[in-house]
N, C-alpha and C positions, 0 to 999 in steps of 0.2 A: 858781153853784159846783156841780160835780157831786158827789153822793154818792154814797159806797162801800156800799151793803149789803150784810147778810147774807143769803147765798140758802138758807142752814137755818141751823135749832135747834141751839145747841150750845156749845162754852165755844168761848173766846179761848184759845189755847193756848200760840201767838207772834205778839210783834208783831214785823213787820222792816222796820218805818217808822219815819221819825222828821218833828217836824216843822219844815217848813222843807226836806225833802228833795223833789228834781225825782225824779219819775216818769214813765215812757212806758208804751203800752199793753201791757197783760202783764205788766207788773212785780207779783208777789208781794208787798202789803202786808201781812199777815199769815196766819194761820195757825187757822183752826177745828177740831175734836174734837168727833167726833160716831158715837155709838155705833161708840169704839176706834179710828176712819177718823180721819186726816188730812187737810184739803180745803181747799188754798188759794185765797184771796181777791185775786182781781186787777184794776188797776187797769182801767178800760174806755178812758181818755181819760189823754194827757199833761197833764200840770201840776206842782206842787207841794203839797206835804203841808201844808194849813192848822190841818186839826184833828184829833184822836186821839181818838173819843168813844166808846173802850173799854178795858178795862187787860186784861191775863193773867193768867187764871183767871175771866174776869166768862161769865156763862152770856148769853149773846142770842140773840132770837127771830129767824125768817127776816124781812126787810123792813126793822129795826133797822139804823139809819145805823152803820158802824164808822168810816168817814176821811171828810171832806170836802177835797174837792180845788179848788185857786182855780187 
């Protein structure tokens, strides 16, 4: 299964995945805040959303898994 990292430091700001939902490549699964920037997270690979292993508002480091993709 691939996993979605974070590529910086920073909160969770919006999630706009759900799980259970198909994704393709690009697709904007959520949303980081990071020193007042907006910096979305996107998917690398088609699949479906298996896991959500962060909520909004949670601070996570860069390399921290956010979605796992099956």
């Amino acid at each position: 299964m691939p996993d979605v990292e974070a590529h910086i430091t920073g909160t969770v700001w919006k999630i706009e995945c759900q799980v259970g939902q198909e994704v393709s490549e690009g697709d904007t699964l959520l949303i980081l805040e990071s020193m007042k920037m907006e910096m979305p997270v996107e998917s690398e690979d088609e699949g479906t959303v298996a896991e959500i292993r962060c909520e909004e508002g949670q601070s996570v480091s860069e390399g921290d898994t956010l979605v796992v993709l099956e």
